[in-house]
N, C-alpha and C positions, 0 to 999 in steps of 0.2 A: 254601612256597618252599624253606623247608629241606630236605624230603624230595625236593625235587625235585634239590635242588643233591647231594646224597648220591647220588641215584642214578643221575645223570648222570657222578657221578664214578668210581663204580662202574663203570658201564658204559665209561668209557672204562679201567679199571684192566683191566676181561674181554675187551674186543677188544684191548687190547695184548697178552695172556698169547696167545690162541686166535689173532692174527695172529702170533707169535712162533712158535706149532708147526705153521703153515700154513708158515714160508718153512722151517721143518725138515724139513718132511713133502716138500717142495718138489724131494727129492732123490731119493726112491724113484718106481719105476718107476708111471703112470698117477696122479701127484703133483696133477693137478686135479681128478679122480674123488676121491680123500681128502680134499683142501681143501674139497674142494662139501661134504663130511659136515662138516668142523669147523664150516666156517658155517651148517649147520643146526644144532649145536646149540649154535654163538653167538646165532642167531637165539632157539632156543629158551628161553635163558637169562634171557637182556636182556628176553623179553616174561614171562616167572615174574616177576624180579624185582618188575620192575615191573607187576606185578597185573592181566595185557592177557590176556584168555581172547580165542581167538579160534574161530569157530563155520567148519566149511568147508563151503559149498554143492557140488555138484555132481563129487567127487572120480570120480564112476563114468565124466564123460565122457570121461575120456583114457584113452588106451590104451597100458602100460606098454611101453616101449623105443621110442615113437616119438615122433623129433621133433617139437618145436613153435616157434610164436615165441609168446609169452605176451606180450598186451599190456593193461596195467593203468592206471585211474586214478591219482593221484598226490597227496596229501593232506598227507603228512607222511612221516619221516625214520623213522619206524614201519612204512610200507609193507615196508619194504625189509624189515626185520628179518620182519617177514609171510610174504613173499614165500619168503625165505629158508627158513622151518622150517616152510613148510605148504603150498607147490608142490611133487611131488611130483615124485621123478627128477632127472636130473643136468638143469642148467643153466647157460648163462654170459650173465655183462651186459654191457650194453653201457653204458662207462661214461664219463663226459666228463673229460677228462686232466687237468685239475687235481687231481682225488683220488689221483691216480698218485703226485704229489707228497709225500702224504703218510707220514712215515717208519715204517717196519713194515708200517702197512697198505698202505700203493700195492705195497710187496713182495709182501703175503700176496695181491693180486689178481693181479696178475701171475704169482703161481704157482697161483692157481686156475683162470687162463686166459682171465682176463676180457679183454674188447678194448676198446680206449682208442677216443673218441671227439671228435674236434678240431673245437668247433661253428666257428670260424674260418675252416677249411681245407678248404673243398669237395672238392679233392681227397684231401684227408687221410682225411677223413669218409669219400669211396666208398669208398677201400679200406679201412677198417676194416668196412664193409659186404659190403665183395665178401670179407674174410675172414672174417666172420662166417660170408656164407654155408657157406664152406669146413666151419667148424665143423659148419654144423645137417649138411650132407652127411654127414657122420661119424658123425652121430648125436646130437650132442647140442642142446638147444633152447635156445635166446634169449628170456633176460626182459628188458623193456622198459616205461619207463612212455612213450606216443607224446604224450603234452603239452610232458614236455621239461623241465619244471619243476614244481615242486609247486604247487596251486591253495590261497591262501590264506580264499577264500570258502566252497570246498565243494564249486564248480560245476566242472563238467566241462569245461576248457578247450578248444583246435580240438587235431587232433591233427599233427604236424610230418609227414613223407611219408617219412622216410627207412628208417623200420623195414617201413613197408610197400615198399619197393622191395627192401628184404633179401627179407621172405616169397617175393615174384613170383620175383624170381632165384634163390633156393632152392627154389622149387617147395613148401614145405612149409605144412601147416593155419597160419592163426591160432585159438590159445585167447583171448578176450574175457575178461578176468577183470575183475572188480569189488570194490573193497575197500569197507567202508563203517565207518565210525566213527573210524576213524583219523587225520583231524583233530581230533577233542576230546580226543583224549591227548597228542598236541602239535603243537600247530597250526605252520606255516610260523614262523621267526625268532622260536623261543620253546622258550626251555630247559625251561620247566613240564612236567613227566611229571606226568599223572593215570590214575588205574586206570580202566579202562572194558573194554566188551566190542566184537567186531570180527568183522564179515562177512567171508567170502571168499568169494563167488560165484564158480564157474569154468564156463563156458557152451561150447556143444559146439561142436567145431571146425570154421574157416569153409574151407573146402577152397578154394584162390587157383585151379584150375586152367582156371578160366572165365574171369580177369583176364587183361591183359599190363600192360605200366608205361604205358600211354596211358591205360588203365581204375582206373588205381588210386585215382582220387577217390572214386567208385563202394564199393570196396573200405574205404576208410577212413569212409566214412560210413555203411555197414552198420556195421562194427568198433564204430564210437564210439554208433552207435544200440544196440547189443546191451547195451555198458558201462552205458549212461545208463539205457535199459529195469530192469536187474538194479538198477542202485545208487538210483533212485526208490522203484524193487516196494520193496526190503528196507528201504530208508529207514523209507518207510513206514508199516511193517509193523514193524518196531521203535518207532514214535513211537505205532501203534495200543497195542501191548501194554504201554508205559508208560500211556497214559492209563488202558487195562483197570485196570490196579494200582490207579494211584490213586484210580480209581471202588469197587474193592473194597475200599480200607482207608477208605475215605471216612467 
């Protein structure tokens, strides 16, 4: 518990330094293209620190300079830090406005370009939607976990509809990604950091251009079927090669 309290502390001493030179960086010219690197390798840091090797599946599927929406399981407050230093290319979240609030950091996202998210205000919600989409037009791609919340069992919760009506409206692939391990290094409403290692499945793009928003059920239950597929396979298949071990030190 102790190391857990140190590095927790830690980690908040290193996103208050790396959100400080995000709202600096904040003033030269394509100031969210820079911030997307610092938080890669604030991401990067916080998962050293803390002893979290993470393994990447499938980096060959994407195709570099073109948008995506990335839609991910959701496990723990590690995802992110994940997400961050081993999805590849520029990005922005989509993120619920209470984090906004918070002092430095709500700054440093706002100059990374993140867009605020109002679960409240349906109205509020499309248009952070419909600016999203604006973004992926531009070129840059949308990470999203589509549960909405982090699942404190493991399991793969239903997925919300709103990220999929971003995709439709922007015309652009979803990437499928799947994390896996990243609830045992800290699970939901628990400070505990423990070292472990972490999948990142990333599954080849689901081109929407067969969808419209009447079909998008359709649509999200391929998405969440592809997640669940990848995050069972590797589960699995990581729980096989522990037992291997322990059959040969046996």
């Amino acid at each position: 518990m102790i190391r857990s309290a140190l590095l927790v502390t830690l980690g908040v001493v290193i996103t208050a330094f790396m959100s400080f030179w995000s709202i600096v960086f904040s003033i030269f010219p394509n100031a969210d293209n820079k911030v997307h690197k610092i938080a890669n390798i604030w991401g990067k840091i916080l998962l050293l620190i803390c002893n979290t090797k993470v393994e990447v599946i499938g980096r060959e599927n994407l195709e570099a300079g073109k948008p995506y929406v990335f839609m991910a399981n959701h496990q723990s407050d590690f995802d992110i830090l994940i997400a961050l230093a081993y999805i590849p290319g520029q990005f922005r979240w989509l993120v619920k406005k209470e984090l906004f609030n918070i002092p430095i950091f709500g700054a440093a996202m706002k100059s990374a370009g993140y867009i605020e998210i109002d679960r409240n205000n349906r109205e509020k919600a499309m248009h952070s939607l419909d600016e999203a989409a604006l973004r992926i037009r531009n070129g840059k791609s949308i990470m999203t976990f589509p549960e909405g919340t982090r699942s404190r069992d493991g399991e793969i919760k239903a997925f919300k509809q709103g990220t999929f009506y971003l995709a439709i409206k922007a015309g652009v692939p979803i990437v499928p990604v799947s994390i896996i391990g990243s609830g045992k290094i800290m699970p939901k409403r628990s400070l505990r950091v423990r070292p472990g290692k972490v999948k990142l499945v990333i599954d080849k793009a689901i081109d929407v251009k067969d969808y419209d928003i009447e079909k998008r059920q359709e649509l999200i239950e391929e998405v969440r079927n592809i997640i669940i597929k990848n995050y069972d396979c590797w589960r699995e298949a990581g729980t096989a090669g522990i037992k291997d071990m322990e059959r040969e030190t046996a």
